[in-house]
N, C-alpha and C positions, 0 to 999 in steps of 0.2 A: 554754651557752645558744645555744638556733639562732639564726641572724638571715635573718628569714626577706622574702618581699616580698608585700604587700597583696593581690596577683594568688592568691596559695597559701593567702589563708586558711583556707578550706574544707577543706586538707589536716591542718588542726593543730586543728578545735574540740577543747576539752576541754584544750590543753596549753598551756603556758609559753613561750611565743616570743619576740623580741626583734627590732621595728621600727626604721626611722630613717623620719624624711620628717617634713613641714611641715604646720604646722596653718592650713587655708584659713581654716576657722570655729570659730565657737567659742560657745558659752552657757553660761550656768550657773542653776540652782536649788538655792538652798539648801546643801545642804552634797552637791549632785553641779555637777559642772561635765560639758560635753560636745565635746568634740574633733573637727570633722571636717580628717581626716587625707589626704594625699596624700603618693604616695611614686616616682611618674613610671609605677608599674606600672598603679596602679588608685585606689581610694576607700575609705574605710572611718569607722567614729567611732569614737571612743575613750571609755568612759567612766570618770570619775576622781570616787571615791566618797571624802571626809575621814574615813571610819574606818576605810580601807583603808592608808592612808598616816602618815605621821607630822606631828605639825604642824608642822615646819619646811619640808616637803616641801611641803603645802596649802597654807601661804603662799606660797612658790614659783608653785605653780600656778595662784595668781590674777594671778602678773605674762605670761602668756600673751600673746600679742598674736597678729595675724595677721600668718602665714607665720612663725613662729618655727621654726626648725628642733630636733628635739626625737628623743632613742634611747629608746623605751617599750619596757617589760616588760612582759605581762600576760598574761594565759588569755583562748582566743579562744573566742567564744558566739556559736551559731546565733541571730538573730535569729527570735524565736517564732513571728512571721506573715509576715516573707518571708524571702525567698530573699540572704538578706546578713548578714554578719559583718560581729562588732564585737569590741573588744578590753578586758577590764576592767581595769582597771592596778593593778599592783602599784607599779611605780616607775619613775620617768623620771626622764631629763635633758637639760635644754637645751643644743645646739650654742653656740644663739645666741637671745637675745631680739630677736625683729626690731623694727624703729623703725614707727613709725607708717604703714602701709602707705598709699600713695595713692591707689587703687583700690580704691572703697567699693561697697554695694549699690547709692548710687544712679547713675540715669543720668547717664553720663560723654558727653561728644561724641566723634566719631570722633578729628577732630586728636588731640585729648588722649589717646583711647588710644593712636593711632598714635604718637605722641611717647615714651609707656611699651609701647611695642610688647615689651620686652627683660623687662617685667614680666605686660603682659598676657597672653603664652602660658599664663601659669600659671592663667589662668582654666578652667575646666572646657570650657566649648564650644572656647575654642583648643587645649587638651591634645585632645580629640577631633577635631579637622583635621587636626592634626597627626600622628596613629596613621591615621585615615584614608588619607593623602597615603601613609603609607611602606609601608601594605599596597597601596595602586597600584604604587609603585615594586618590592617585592618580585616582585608578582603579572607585572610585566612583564619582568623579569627570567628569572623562573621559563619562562613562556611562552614567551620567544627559546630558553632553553637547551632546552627539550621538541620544538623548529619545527627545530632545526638552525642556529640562528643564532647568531655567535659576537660578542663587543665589540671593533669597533674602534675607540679613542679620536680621533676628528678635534682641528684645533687651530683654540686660541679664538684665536688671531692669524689673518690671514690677507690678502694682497698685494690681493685683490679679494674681489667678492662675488656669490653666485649667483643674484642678482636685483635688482642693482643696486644703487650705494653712498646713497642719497639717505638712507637711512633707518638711517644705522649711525655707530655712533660711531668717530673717527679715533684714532686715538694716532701717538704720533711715535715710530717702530722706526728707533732711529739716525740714521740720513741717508735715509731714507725715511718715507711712511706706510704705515702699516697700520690693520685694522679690526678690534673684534669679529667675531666670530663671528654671525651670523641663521641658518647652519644647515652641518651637518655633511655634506650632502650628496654634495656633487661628491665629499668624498674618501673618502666609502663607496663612491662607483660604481667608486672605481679600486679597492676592497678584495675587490670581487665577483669582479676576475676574479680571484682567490686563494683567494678561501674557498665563494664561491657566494652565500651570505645570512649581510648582518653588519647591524650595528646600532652606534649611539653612545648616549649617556643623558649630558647636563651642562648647563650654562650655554650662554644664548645670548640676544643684546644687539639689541635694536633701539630707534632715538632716533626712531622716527616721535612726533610730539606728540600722542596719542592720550589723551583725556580719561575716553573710554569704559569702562564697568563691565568691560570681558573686557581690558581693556591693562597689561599691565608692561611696561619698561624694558627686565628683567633677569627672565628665567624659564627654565623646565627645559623642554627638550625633547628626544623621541626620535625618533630618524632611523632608518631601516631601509633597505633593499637587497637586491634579489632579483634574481638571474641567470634569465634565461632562465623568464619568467611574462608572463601577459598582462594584461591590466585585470581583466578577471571576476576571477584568482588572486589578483589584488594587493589587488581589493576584501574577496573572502572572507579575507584573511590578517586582513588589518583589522579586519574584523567578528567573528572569531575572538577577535583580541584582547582587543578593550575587552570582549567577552561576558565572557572569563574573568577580566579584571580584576574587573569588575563583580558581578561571583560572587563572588570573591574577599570583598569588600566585604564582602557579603552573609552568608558564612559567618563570617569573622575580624572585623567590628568591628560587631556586635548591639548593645552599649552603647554605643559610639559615635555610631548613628544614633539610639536612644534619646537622649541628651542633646543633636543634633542636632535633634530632634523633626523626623527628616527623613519624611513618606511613602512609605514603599518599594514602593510599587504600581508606579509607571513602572519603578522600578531590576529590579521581578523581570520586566518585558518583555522583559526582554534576551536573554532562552530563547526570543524569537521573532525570527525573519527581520526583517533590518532593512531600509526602505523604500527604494527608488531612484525617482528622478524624473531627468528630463532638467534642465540649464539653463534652457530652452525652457521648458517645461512648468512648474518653479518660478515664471520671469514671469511666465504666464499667472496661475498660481494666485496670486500677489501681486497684481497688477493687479483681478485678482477683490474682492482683498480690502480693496483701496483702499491699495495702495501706488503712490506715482509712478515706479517702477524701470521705467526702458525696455530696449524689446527690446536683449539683445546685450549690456545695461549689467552690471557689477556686484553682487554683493549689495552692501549695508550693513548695519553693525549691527542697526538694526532692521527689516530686512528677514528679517535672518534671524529676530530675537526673533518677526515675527509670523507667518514660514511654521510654525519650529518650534514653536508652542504649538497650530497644527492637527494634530500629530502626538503617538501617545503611545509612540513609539521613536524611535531615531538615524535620520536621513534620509540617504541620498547622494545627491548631485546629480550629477550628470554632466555631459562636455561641454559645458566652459565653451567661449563663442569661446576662438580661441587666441591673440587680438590684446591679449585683458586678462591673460592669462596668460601663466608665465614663458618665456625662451627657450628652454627644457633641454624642454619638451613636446612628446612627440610627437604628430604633426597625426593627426587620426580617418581612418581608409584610405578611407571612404566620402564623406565630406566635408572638407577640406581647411581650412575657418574654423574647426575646431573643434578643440580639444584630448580627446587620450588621455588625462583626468584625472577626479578626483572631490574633495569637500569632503565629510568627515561632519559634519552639525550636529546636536547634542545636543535631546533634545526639551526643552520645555517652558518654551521661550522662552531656550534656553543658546547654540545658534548654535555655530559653528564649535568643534569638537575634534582634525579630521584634515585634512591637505592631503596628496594625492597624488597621484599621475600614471604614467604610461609616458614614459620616460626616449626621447630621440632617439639613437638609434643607428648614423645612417647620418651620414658623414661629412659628404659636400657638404653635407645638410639640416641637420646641428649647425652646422656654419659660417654657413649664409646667414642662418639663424636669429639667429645672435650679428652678426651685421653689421644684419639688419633691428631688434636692438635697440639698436645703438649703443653696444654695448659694447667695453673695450677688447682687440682679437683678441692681442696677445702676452699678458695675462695669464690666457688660456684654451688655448694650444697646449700645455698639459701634459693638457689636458680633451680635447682635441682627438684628443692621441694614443690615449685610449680607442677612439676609429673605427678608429685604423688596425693594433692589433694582437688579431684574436680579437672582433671586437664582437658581441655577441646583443644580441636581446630583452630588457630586465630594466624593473623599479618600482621604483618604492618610495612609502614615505611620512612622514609625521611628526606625532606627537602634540604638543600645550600640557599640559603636567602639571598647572598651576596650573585649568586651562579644566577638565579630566577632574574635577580637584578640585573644584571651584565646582560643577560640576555632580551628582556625586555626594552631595557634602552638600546640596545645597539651600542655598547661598549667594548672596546677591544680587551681591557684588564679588567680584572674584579677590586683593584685596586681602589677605582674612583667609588665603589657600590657600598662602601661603609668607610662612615664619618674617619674613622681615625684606624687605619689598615693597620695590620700588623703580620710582618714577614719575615724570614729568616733575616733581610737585613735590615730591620725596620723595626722598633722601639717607640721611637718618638718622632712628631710631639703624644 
């Protein structure tokens, strides 16, 4: 007997298969009961007819409960009017009878879910975030290996931090501190001059106290690195990307976004040129629209929710001043206040998904730059010596995995975008 998985139904109507996976749902009428089945590939039901079985077996199957995990044998049938399999059983067995599941039709509050976070996944819209999130992750992957970019692993320890410690968690490294990781950067730009274009993909920790719908603690980000490009190159890489992600989506998770009940009008804009604006010019249009954001200032989260929901694609903004931004930016050749950088923010009131810039490259200007921020200069002379052996031109940037997520599915928090959140008030499970 094959044992085959949910996903391949379609390849077996008419034959004798053999499932495992867990019953979400469950009814019954009469002397048919009905199984809706899950098995981490896909969905299915099962139906279990009392004269197909024996009656030792049919009394069995009324002890079912939800999430019982269960190996069914049956013949697999086209469903008549659509497009789905089902399975008619000849004979099953219980792994396990599950106990009274705590996770009912009705409405739960968030705590509560969050608290059964380790069960909730197995709910249908989390099982589809979930597939979502790893077709981004594939999708980016795939992309660096097609670009010429290769993985270098930066580390989550680290002596100092590349925009300041205010907002990072400390540990005690022996007879010293050290901190998470907030980004992999500085030690890709030493990885450039070796490979050209590299990239990192992991964990990285920030303790800012952020209350806000786009904040974790603990989230996934990608860092990149490119020798010898300019802003335009470094934007187009960008844009590049998230299009092919976003495609990605689009052809690999159809049912996904179906149970999502996500919109896919904005997502298929991605075939279009995506929008740039100045800093400048963003104030302005804020101001317009009755934001109090002053000139030179900032965005805020809702600043950004309500430039982006006037846009129906990813915006770039461009040169920020360089006084709000970090020290590693290079100053705009034409103006001097201003930084060599850009923020992609996601439409439709999503806000920030990329931060990036043009790296400083020239000695004296990386140095005066890390004095004008107060930072400590010996635990940058290893950054330092980047200027003095071979320095070019390079970018880079870095993606929020969880933010691309949110925005993708059409989620209102980044909460539900990774497995097990973690938030100022949020540890466990």
């Amino acid at each position: 007997m094959q044992v085959i998985l949910l996903k391949d139904l379609a390849q077996f109507v008419g034959q004798e298969v053999e499932v495992r996976c867990w019953i979400y749902n469950l009814r019954s009428s009469g002397k048919i009961m009905f199984w809706q089945l899950r098995d981490g590939s896909d969905f299915c039901q099962a139906i279990i007819n009392a004269d197909d079985l024996s009656k030792d077996k049919w009394e069995l199957a009324q002890k079912a409960s939800l999430e019982s995990s269960v190996k069914i044998i049956g013949v697999v049938n086209k469903h008549p009017k659509k497009e789905e399999y089902e399975i008619l059983v000849k004979d099953f067995d219980f792994f396990q009878i599950a106990e009274e599941y705590p996770i009912s039709k009705k409405d739960h509050g968030i705590d509560f879910l969050m608290d059964n976070r380790h069960l909730w996944l197995r709910s249908k819209k989390q099982w589809a975030i979930q597939r979502v999130r790893n077709t981004l992750i594939q999708a980016t992957y795939e992309f660096m290996a097609q670009n010429n970019f290769i993985k270098i692993d930066s580390p989550i320890l680290t002596p100092s931090a590349c925009e300041g410690t205010t907002d990072l968690f400390s540990v005690k490294y022996f007879d010293e501190t050290a901190y998470l990781s907030q980004s992999g950067q500085l030690y890709l730009e030493a990885a450039i001059y070796a490979h050209g274009r590299v990239f990192d993909f992991g964990p990285t920790f920030r303790a800012e106290k952020s209350k806000t719908r786009r904040h974790l603690t603990e989230f996934w980000m990608m860092d990149a690195e490119m020798a010898f490009v300019n802003l335009d190159q470094n934007l187009q890489t960008q844009e590049t990307l998230i299009r092919f992600m976003v495609k990605s989506v689009l052809d690999k998770n159809k049912a996904e976004l179906v149970i999502l009940e996500r919109d896919t009008k904005i997502l298929e804009n991605i075939l279009k040129p995506f929008y740039r604006i100045t800093h400048a010019e963003a104030i302005k249009q804020l101001q317009s629209l009755g934001s109090d954001v002053k000139d030179g200032e900032d965005l805020g989260a809702d600043d950004e929710t309500m430039l982006t929901k006037q846009f129906d694609n990813p915006i770039f903004i461009t040169n920020y001043p360089s006084r709000i931004k970090a020290f590693y930016m290079e100053r705009n050749a034409k103006d001097n206040t201003l930084a060599e950088c850009a923020d992609l923010l996601a439409p439709e009131g999503y806000g920030e998904i990329i931060g990036g810039s043009q790296r400083e490259y020239k000695y004296d200007k990386l140095l005066k730059s890390i004095r004008d921020h107060k930072l400590p200069e010996k635990e940058f002379e290893w950054y330092l010596d980047l200027c003095k052996y071979g320095s070019v031109p390079h970018g880079g940037f870095g993606f929020g995995l969880e933010r691309i997520v949110a925005w993708v599915c059409g989620l209102e928090h980044v909460r539900e975008t990774i497995p097990f959140p973690r938030t100022i008030y949020r540890l466990r499970p």
